[in-house]
N, C-alpha and C positions, 0 to 999 in steps of 0.2 A: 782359229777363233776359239777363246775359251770355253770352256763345258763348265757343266755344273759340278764334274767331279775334279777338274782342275783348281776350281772354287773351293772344294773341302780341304783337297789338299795342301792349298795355300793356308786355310786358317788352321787346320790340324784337327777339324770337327767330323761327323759326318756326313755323308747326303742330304742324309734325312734331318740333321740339324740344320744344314743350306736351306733347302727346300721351306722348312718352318720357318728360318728368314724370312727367306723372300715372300710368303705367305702371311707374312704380320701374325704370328703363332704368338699367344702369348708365355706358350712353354719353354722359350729360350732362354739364358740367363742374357742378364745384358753383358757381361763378357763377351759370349761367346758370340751375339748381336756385333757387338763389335766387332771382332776378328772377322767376322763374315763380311760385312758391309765392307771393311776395310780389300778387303778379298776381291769382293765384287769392283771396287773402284781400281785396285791394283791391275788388276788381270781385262779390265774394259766388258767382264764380261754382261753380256744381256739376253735378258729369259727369252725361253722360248715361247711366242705369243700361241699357235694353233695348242701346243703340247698345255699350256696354264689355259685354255679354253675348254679343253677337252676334259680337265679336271673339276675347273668351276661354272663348265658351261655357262661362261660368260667372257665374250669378245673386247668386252669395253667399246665397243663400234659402232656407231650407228648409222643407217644408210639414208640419204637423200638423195628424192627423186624430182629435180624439179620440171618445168617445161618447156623452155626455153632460157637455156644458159646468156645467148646475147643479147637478151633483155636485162638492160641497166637494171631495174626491178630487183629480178631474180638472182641475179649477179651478188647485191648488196642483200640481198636474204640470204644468200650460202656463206657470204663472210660472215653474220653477225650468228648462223646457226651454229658456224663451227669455233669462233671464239667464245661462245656459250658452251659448247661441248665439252671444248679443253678446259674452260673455268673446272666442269664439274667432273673431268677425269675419264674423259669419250674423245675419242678416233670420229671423224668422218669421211664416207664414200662417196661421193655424190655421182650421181647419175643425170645426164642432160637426153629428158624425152624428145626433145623437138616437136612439139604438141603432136605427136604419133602413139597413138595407145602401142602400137606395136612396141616399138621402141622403151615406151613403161614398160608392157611386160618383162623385157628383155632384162632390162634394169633390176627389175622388183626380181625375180628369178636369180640374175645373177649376186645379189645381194644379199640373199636367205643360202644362197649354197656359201657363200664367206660367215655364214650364220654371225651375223650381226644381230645385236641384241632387240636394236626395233627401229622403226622405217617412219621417215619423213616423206610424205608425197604430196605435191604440187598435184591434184588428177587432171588430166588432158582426157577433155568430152568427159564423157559420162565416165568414166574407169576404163579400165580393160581386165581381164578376162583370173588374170594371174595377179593381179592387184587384189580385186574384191576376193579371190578365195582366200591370199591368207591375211585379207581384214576377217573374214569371217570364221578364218580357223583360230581367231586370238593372239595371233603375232602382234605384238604390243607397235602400233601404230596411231599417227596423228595426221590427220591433213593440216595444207597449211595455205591459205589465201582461199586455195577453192575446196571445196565441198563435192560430197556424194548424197545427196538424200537420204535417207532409210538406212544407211549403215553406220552400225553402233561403234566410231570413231568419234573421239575428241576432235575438235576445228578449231582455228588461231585464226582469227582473220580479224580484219577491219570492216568496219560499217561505213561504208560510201555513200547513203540516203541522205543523210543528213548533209553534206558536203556538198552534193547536186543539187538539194535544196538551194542551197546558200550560194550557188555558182548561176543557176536559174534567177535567182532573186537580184544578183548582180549582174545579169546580163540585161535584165527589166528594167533597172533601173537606171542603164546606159541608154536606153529608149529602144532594144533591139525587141523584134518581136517574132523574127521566122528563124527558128534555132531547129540545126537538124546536127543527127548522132550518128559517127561511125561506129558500129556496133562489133562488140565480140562473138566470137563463135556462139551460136545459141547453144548449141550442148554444156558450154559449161554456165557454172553459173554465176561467176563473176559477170559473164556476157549476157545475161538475160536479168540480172538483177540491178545493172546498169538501165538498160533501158527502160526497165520497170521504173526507175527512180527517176529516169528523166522525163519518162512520160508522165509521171503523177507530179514532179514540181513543175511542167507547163500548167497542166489544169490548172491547178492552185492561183494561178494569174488568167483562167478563160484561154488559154494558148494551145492549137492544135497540134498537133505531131504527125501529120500528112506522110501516107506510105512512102512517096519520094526522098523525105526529107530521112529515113531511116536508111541506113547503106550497112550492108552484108559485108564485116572484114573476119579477119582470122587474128589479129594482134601482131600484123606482121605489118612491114613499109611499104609493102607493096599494096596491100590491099586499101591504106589509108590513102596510097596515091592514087587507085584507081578510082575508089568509090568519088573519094574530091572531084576528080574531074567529071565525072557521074552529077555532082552537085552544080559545076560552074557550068552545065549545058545546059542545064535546066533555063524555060523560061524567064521562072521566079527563082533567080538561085537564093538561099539560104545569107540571111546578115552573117550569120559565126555557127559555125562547125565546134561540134564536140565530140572529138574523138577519145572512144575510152578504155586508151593505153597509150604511150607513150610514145612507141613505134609507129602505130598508126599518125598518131600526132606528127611526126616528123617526116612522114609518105605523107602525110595533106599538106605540110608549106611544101615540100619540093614541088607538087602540083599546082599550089597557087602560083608562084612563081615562075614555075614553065608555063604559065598561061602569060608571063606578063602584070600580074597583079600583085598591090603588096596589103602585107596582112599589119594594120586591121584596116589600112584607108578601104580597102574596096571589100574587104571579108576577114570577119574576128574567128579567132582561132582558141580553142580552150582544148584541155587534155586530164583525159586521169592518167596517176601515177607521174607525181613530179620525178625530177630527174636533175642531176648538177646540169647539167646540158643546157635547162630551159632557160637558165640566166644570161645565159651566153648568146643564145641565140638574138636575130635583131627582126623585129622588137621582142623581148626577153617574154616567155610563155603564162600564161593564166592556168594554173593546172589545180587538180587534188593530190595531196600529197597522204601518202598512207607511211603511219607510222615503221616503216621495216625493218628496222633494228630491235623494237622492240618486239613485233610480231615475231621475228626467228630467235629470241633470245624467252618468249614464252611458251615457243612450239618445242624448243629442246628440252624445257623444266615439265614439262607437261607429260613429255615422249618418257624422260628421266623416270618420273613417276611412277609410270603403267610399268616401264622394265624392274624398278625396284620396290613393286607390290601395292604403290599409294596408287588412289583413282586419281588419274591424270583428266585436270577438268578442263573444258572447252571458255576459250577465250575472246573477247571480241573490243577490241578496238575502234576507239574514234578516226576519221580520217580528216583533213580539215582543209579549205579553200585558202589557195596562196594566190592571190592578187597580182598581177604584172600590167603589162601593158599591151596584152596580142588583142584585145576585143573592143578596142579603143577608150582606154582609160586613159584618162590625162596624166600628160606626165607630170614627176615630181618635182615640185617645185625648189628652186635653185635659190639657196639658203639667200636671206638678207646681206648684203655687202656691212665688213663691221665700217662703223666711223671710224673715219683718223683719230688716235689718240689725242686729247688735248695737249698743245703745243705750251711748253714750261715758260714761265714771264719773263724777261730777261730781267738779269737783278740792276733794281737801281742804282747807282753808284751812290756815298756819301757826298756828305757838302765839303768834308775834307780830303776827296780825292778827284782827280780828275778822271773826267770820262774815259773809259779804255778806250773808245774808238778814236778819241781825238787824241793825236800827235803832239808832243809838249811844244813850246814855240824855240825851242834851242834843237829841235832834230827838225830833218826835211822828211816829207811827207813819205809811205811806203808808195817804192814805185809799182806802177800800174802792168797786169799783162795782157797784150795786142790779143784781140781775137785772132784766132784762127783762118786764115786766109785760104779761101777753096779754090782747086785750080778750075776755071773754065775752060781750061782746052776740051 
């Protein structure tokens, strides 16, 4: 593999005029810019990333920590974080917590010893331990979806209130009236801030939220299917479930299902965090959809900021209610059939011709062809 002094050698400069290349110096002449670069592409050679860190202490890196990688969600937040990154000239690490603080710390640790420039973190529960020291040592950090409290971090998220609203108001007005919530983790705070918005758009219509009708999950499938069936023992079971996540969403239909029941005829189904998935499903999902593309593509301009000296500001996004058919919406109606075209006049003939269809009286008539004869054997 080429060296940087193989490099000199080839363009006939030396070191130290390579090095001001590849450094964007503007002491070079562009001659000798040229023979370099030209050097560089000759030779395949490529800089040393630790050795140019160590100099400009600066990795070009940035680390993400999210919570759960096989969440559809978070999946499409690390694509849209790291094609923002590349846009502006950043590497990404990503790290999958499995909503384990342990597991963060591990992440957040092993990604400051790669001395990456600054850290993207999903927190799982309240933080962990090796997280919040180096938010608080000044390591240029941003949360993203969830929050910490009290720690002086920038936050990217969406605002779900307003979407629960709007999803409650559409459940009202389907005539449903006993709505209960698969709930997230209470430590974080996507998970208590959910149920805080669903319990304040029932009031807003006189509508109770009865301890039963709330079910204890983790944002996993498993716990959507158990708390569901939690719901379908009940005496009064629940008209529609809202689970809020996606995962969970999809642990509550296997549960209706293995009871035998389908969703929405016997029990409506609603979900935060849409998903391509929900369309497909049958009947195709009622969910909230949060912007994610844009939320990871403001969390990296953000993150950018705080590494390159700007105050990286906190951002918040709308989220917004997608309409289907899991909560008993009617279906769409099946477009109007068009009319047949109108049928073109046959043309009249003149008085000086004769009719096409009639035969002159000097030819014999066109002969006729026999129907078709079916066998009855």
């Amino acid at each position: 593999m080429a060296g940087i002094k193989d490099v000199a050698a080839e363009a006939g400069v030396s070191v130290a005029t390579v090095s001001r290349v590849l450094n964007d110096h503007a002491s070079v002449s562009a001659a000798a810019r040229e023979r370099v670069l030209a050097a560089v592409e000759a030779l395949g050679y490529r800089p040393n990333a630790v050795a140019r860190s160590l100099r400009t202490h600066q990795t070009r890196t940035l680390g993400l920590v999210i919570s759960d990688v096989m969440n559809p969600y978070f999946t499409e937040l690390a694509r849209s974080v790291e094609e923002e990154a590349r846009a502006l000239g950043y590497s990404v690490i990503i790290g999958n917590a499995d909503e384990r603080p342990d597991l963060q710390d591990h992440h957040v640790t092993t990604l400051l010893d790669r001395r990456i420039d600054g850290l993207l973190v999903s927190p799982t529960d309240g933080g962990s331990p090796r997280m919040l020291e180096a938010a608080r040592a000044g390591t240029p950090m941003v949360f993203v979806d969830r929050w910490i409290p009290g720690v002086d971090v920038p936050v990217v998220r969406s605002d779900g209130r307003s979407a629960v609203r709007d999803l409650v108001a559409h459940l009202y007005g389907l005539g449903h009236r006993r709505l209960a919530i698969i709930a997230g983790p209470a430590a974080t705070t996507t998970g208590r801030e959910r149920v805080d918005a669903f319990r304040e758009a029932l009031g807003a219509y006189g509508l109770p939220l009865p301890a039963a009708y709330i079910g204890q999950g983790d944002f996993q499938a498993d716990s959507g299917r158990r708390v569901t069936e939690g719901f379908l023992s009940l005496a009064e079971p629940p008209e529609v479930v809202f689970a809020a996540d996606n995962l969970m969403a999809l642990g509550a239909l296997d549960a209706v299902r293995a009871h035998g029941l389908r969703v929405p005829e016997d029990i409506g189904l609603a979900a935060f965090d849409d998903i391509p998935w929900f369309v497909h499903t049958d009947p195709p999902v009622t969910a909230i959809a949060q912007p994610t593309g844009d939320l990871g593509r403001a969390a990296v301009r953000a993150l950018v900021d705080r590494i390159e000296g700007r105050p990286g500001e906190s951002v918040t996004l709308p989220a917004r209610l997608v309409v289907r058919r899991s909560c008993g919406e009617p279906a769409p109606r099946s477009p109007a059939p068009h009319p047949p075209p109108p049928r073109s006049p046959v043309p009249r003939p003149s008085a000086s011709e004769p009719p096409l269809s009639e035969p002159s009286a000097s030819e014999p008539p066109a002969p006729t062809q026999s129907p078709v004869q079916r066998s009855t054997s």
